[in-house]
C-alpha positions in Angstrom: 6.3 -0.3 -26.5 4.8 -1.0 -23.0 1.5 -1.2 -22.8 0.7 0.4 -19.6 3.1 3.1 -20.5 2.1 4.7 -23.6 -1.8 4.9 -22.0 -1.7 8.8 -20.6 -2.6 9.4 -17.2 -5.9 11.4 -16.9 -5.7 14.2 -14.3 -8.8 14.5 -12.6 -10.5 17.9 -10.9 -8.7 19.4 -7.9 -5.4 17.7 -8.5 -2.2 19.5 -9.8 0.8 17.9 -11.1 3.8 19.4 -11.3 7.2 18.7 -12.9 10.4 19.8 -12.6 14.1 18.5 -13.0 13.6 15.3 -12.2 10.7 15.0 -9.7 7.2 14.8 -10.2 4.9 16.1 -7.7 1.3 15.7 -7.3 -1.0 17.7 -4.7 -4.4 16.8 -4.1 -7.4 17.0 -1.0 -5.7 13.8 0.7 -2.4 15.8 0.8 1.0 15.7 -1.7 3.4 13.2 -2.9 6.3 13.5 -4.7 8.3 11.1 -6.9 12.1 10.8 -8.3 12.3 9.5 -11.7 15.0 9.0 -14.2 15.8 7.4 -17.4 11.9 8.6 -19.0 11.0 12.0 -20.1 7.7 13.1 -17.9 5.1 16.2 -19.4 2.0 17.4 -18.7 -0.5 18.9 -21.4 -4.0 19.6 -21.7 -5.3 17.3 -18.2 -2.9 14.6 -18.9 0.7 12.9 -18.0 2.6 11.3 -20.4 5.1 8.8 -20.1 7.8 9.0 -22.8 11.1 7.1 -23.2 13.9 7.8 -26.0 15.1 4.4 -26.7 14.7 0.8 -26.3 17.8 0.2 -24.1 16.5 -2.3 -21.3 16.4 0.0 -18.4 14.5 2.9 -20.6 11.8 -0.3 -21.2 11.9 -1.0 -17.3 11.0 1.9 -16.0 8.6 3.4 -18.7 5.7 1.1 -17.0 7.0 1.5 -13.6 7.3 5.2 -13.5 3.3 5.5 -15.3 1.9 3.3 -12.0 3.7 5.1 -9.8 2.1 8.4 -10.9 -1.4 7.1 -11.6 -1.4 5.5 -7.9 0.0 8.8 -6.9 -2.9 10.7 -8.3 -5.4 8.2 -7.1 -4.2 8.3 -3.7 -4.4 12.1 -3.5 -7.8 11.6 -4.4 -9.4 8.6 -3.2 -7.1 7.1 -0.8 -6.2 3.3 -0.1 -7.2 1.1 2.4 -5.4 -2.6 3.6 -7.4 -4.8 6.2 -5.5 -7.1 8.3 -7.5 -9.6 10.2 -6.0 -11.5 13.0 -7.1 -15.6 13.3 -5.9 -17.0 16.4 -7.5 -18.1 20.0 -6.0 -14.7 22.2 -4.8 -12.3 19.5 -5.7 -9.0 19.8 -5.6 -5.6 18.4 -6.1 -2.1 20.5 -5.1 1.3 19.7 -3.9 4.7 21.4 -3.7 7.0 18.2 -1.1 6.3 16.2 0.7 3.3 18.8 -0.9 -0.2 17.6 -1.0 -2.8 20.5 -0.8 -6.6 19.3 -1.0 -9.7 21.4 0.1 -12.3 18.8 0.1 -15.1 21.2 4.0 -13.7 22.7 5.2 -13.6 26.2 4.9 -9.5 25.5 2.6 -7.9 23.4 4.4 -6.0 20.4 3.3 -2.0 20.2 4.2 -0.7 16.8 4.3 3.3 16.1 2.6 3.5 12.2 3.5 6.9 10.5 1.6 9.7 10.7 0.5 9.8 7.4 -1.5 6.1 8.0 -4.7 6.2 9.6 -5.2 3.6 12.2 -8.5 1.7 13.1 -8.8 -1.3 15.0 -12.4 -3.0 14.6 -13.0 -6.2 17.8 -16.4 -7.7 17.7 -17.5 -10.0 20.4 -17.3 -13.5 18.1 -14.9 -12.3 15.3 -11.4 -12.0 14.3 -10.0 -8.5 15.5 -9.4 -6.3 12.5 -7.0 -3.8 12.1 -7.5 -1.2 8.9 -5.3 1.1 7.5 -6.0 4.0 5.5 -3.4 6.2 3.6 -2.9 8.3 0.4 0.7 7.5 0.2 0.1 3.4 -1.5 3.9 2.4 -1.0 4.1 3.3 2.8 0.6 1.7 3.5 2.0 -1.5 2.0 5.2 -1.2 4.1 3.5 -1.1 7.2 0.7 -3.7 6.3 3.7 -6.0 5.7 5.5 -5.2 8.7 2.3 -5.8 10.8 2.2 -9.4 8.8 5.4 -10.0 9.1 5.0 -10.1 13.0 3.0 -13.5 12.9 2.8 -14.7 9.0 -0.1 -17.3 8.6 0.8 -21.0 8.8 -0.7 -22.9 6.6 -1.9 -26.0 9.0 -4.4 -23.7 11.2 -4.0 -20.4 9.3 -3.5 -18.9 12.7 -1.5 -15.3 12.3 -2.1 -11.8 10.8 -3.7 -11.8 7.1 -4.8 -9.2 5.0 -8.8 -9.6 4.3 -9.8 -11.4 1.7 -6.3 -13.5 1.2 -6.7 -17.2 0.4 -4.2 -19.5 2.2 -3.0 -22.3 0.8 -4.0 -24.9 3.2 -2.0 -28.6 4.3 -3.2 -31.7 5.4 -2.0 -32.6 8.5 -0.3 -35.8 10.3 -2.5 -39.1 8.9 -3.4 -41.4 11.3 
């Protein structure tokens, strides 16, 4: 049995979850998220959602872990919220933005401006002697790493200067360079 799937999911005050054939949604102060699932059966009783599967057939196994994260960071992010940090080390990168447009000069003849979903809240932190920071905030975990990757993905760290986007905190794995 999986251990992250037999634990129940603990519904905390304010939050209602709600299932019906097939779909689980969750509605909370952040706002409401909904998830398809298959394969598992899914109830709620008494301030808690349990994750049950009927056999031991591979894919049953699979998804009886899967499907108990995806509802507990559901409920957490109706709740609390998450939050991803990218920081940008370079000489000339920067960040700016206009609402929900995200301005980035990553060292490119053009600077790229990205549109980040409505449901991601931007913030772009530049302090006079520090790498420009861009934070995101969401309750929706999946589409905040989505777009914290595709802002990555626009200049990945190399690992000679670690120059590029990084998320905060990240360790690099570093190289030596040419030897004299």
């Amino acid at each position: 049995m999986s251990r992250i799937g037999k634990s129940p999911v603990v519904i905390p005050a304010g939050v209602t979850v709600e299932v019906a054939n097939g779909i689980i949604t969750v509605k909370g102060k952040n706002g409401q998220l909904t998830q398809e699932f298959s394969d598992v059966t899914v109830t709620v009783e008494d301030g808690q959602v349990q994750v049950d599967r009927s056999s031991d057939h591979k894919d049953q196994r699979a998804k009886h872990g899967l499907y108990r994260s995806l509802i507990n960071n559901m409920i957490i992010g109706v709740t609390d919220g998450f939050t991803k940090s990218l920081e940008l080390v370079g000489v000339g990168y920067r960040a700016s933005n206009q609402g929900q447009k995200l301005d980035l000069a990553l060292g490119y003849s053009h600077n790229i401006v990205l549109e980040i979903a409505p449901e991601v809240t931007l913030e772009t932190i530049s302090e006079k002697g520090k790498n420009p920071i861009v934070k995101l905030t969401s309750f929706d975990k999946q589409l905040l790493g989505q777009v914290a990757a595709k802002i990555r993905g626009f200049r990945k760290p190399e690992p000679y200067k670690g120059k590029g986007v990084k998320f905060v905190g990240e360790v690099l794995r570093r190289k030596a360079g040419k030897s004299a």
